[in-house]
C-alpha positions in Angstrom: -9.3 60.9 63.7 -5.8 60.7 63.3 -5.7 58.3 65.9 -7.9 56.0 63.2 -6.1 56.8 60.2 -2.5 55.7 62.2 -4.6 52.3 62.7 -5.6 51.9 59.5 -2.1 52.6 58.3 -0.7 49.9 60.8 -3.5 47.6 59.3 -2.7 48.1 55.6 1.2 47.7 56.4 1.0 44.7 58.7 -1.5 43.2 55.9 1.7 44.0 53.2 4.4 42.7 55.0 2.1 39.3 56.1 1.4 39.3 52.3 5.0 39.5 51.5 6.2 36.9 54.0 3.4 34.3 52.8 5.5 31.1 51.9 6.1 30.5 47.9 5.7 34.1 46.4 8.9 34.2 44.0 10.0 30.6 44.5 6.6 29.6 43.8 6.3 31.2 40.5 10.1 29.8 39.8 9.0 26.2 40.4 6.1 26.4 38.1 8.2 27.8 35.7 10.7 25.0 35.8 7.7 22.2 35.9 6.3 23.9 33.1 9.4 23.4 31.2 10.0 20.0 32.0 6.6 19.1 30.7 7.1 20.5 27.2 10.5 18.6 27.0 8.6 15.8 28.1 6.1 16.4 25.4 8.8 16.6 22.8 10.5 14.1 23.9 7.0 11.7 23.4 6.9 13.5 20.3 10.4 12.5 18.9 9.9 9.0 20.3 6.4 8.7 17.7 8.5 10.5 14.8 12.1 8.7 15.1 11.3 5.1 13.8 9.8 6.3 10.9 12.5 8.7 10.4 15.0 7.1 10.1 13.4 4.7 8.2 13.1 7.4 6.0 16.5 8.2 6.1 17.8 5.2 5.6 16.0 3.7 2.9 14.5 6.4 0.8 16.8 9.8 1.7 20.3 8.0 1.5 19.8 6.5 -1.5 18.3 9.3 -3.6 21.5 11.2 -2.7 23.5 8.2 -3.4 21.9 8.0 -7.0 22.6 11.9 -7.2 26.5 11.3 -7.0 26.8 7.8 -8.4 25.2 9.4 -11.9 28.1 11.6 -12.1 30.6 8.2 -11.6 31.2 4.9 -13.5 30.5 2.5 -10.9 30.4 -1.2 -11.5 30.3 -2.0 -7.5 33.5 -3.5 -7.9 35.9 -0.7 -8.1 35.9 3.0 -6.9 33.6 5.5 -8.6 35.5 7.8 -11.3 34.3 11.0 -11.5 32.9 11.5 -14.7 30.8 14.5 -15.1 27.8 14.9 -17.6 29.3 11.8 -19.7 27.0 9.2 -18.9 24.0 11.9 -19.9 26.1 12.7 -22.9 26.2 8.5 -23.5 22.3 8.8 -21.9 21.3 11.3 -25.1 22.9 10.1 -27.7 21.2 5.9 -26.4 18.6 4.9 -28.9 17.0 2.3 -25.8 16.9 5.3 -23.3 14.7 7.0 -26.0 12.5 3.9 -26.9 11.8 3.5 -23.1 10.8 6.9 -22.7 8.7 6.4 -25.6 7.2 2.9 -23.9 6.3 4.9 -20.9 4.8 7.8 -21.7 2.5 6.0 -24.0 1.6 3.6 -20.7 1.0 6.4 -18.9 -0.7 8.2 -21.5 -3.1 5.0 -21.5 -2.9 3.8 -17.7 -3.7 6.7 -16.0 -7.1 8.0 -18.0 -8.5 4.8 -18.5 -8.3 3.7 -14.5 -9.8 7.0 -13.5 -12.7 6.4 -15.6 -12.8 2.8 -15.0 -12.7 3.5 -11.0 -14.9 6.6 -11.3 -17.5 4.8 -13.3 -17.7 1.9 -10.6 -17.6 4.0 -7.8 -20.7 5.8 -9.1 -22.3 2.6 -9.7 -21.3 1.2 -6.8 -22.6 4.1 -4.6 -26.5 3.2 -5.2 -27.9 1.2 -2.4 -28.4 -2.2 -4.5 -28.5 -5.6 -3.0 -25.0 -7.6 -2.6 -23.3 -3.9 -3.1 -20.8 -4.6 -0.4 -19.5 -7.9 -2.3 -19.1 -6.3 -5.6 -17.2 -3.6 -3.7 -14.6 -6.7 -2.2 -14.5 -8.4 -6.0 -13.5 -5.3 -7.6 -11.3 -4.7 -4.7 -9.4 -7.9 -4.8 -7.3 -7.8 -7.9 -5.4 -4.6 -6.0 -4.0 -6.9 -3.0 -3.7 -9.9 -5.1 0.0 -11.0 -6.3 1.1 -8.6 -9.0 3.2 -12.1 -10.3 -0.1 -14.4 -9.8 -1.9 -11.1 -11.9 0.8 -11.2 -14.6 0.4 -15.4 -15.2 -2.8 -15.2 -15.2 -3.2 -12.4 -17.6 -0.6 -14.4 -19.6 -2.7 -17.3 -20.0 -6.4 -14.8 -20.9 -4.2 -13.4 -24.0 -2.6 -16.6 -25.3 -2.8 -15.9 -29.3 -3.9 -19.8 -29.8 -5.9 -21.2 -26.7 -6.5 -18.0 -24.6 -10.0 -17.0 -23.9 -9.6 -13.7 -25.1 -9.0 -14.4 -29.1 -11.7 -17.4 -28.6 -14.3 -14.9 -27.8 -12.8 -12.5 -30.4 -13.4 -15.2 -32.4 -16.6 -16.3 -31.9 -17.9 -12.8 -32.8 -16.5 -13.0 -35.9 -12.9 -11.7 -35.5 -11.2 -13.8 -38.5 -7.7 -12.9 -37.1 -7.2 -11.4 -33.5 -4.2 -10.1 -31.8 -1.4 -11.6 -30.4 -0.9 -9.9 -27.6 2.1 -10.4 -25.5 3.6 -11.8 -28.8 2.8 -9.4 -30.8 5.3 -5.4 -31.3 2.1 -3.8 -31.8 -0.1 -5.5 -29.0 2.0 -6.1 -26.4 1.7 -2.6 -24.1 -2.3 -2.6 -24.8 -2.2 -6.0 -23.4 0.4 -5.0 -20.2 -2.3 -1.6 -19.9 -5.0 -3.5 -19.8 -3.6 -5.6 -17.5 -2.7 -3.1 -15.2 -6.0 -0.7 -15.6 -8.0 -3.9 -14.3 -6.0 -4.4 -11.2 -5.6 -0.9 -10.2 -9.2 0.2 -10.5 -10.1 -1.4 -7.5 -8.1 0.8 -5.4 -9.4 4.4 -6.5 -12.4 3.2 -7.0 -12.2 3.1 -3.1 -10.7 6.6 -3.4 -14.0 7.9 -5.1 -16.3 5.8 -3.2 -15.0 7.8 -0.7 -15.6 11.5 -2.2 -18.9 10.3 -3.4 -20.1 9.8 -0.1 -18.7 13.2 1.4 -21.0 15.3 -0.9 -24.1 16.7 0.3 -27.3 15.1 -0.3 -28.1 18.9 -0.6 -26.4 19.3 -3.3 -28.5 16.6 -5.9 -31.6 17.4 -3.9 -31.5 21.3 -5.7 -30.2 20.2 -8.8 -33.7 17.9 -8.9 -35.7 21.0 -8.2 -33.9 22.6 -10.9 -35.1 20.1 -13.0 -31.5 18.6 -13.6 -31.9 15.1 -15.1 -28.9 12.4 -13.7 -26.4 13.2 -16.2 -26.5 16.7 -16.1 -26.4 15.9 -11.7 -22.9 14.1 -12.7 -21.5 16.2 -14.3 -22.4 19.8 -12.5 -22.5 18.6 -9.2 -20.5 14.9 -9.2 -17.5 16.3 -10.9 -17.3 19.4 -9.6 -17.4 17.7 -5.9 -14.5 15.2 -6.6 -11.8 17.5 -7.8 -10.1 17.1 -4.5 -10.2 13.4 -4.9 -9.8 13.0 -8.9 -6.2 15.4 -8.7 -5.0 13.3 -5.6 -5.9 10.6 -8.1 -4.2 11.9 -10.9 -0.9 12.2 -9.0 -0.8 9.0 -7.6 -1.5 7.6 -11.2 1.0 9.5 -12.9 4.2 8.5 -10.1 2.8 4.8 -10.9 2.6 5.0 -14.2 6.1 6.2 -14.9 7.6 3.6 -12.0 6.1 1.1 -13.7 8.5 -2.4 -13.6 7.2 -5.6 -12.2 4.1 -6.6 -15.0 6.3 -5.6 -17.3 9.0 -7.7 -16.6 6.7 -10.4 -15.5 4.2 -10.2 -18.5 6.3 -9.5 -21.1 10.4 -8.6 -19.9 10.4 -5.4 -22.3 9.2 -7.6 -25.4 8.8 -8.7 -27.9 12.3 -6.7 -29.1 11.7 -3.5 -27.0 7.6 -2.9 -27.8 7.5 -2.8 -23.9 10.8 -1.4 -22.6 10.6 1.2 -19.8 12.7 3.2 -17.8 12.7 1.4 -14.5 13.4 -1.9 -16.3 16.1 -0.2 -18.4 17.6 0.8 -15.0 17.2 -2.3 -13.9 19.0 -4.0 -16.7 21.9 -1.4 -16.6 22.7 -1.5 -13.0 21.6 -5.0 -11.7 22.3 -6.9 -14.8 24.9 -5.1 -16.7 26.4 -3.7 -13.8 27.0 -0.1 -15.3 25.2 1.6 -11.5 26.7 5.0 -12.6 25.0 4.7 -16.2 21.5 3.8 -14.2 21.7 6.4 -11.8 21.6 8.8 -14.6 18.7 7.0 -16.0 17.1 6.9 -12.6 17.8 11.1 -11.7 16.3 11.7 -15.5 13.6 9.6 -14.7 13.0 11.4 -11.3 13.2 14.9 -12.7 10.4 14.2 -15.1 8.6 12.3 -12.8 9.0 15.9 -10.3 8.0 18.2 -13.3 4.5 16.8 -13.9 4.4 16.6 -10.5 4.6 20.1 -10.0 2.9 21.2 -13.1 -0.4 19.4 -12.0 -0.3 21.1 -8.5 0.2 24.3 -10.2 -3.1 23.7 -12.8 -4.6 22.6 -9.4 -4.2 25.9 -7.6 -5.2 27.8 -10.5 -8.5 26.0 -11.0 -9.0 26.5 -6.9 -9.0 30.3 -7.7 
């Protein structure tokens, strides 16, 4: 017996120390280890490589100069000598300007026009263009087409549709018995419904490809129970449609409102600010401060003020957003 339980004894320590002397134990552990790490720096370094070029891009172009336009709106900065640190004085000078106050007036009512009337413009063709009707995919390209056409071409052409004298616009006014329609681009009173127009029937294209898209994420479910519940099409819009597109009407909104408040190039192609300063917004009061007068430390204010409230409705429509989510 003893003799049996020494042999088993032997067996059980000979098996231990082969065990123990079986090549890669520890070092075999430490190498995977080390490949192991290798691989995520690899992975990173992949990583990095995808992230960089757009990174700096970012850096350069977008990050750089909002921190330049930070300090420069404390200076007086013509470019040509170095910036004097001024303080608040060119928001003291920015308060007290009677143009600063007329283009905040000029762009709040754009916006204030621009951004409901393309949401229902683009909603109401998405919804129309949603049904399976013949040709649906061409009207989808012709509504499409005014977004990635020249913004200058846009402008001209517009132009030439509102002419107070020959335009097509007034003709048809006046064939349906308008004795004396506007003038438009020529007109104080007329010129930023003409430059809103303008700009609601180029954008709608684009977010009408925005809802297109939430449209055809909702469930068929959804419309198939409202029909048993003996919902009729417009009650379906509006208790299932609506409802379904919040997602896609705030992300909407947003884009809308930093557009609308950035808005430069029809303006200055259309109409320059005119006639007198009926269509005079911030960015093109930036632009005529820094590029043309040369006063960059006077723009930058303009362009941090314009920022701020662009960041503030920003963040108050998130905020209405997460409440409504609750």
């Amino acid at each position: 017996m003893s003799e049996i339980s020494g042999a088993t004894a032997l067996d059980k320590s000979s098996g231990a120390v082969a065990l123990s002397k079986t090549p890669g134990g520890p070092a075999l552990n430490t190498s995977n280890a080390t490949a192991l790490k290798r691989r995520r720096r690899r992975n990173a370094l992949v990583g990095w490589s995808f992230i960089l070029p757009n990174l700096l891009g970012f850096a350069a172009l977008t990050l750089v100069p909002v921190i330049a336009t930070l300090l420069l709106s404390f200076t007086d900065w013509n470019s040509y000598n170095t910036p004097q640190w001024i303080g608040f004085d060119n928001f003291r000078r920015l308060w007290d300007n009677d143009n600063f106050w007329t283009a905040l007036s000029n762009t709040s009512w754009y916006a204030a026009g621009h951004i409901p009337l393309t949401m229902a413009a683009s909603l109401g063709l998405a919804v129309l263009l949603n049904q399976k009707l013949r040709g649906v995919a061409f009207f989808r390209t012709a509504f499409f087409f005014p977004y990635i056409t020249s913004l200058v071409a846009v402008a001209v052409v517009w132009n030439m549709l509102f002419s107070p004298d020959a335009g097509p616009v007034n003709q048809l006014l006046k064939a349906v018995g308008v004795a004396h329609p506007p003038g438009w681009t020529t007109d104080t009173d007329w010129a930023l419904p003409a430059v809103i127009i303008t700009s609601v029937w180029r954008d709608m294209g684009y977010y009408m490809v925005l809802y297109l898209a939430g449209l055809q994420a909702i469930p068929g479910e959804l419309y198939e129970a409202a029909r048993v519940d003996g919902a009729g099409p417009w009650k379906r819009f509006w208790h299932v449609t609506v409802p379904s597109l919040r997602p896609t009407t705030f992300f909407v909104l947003v884009m809308l409102t930093v557009s609308s408040f950035k808005v430069f190039d029809l303006v200055q192609v259309m109409t320059e600010g005119g006639p007198g300063r009926s269509t005079l917004v911030l960015s093109q009061l930036i632009f005529r401060e820094g590029i043309t007068q040369g006063r960059f430390g006077y723009s930058s204010a303009i362009s941090l003020v314009l920022f701020v409230i662009v960041l503030i409705i920003t963040v108050t429509q998130f905020r209405f957003q997460r409440r409504a989510e609750r």
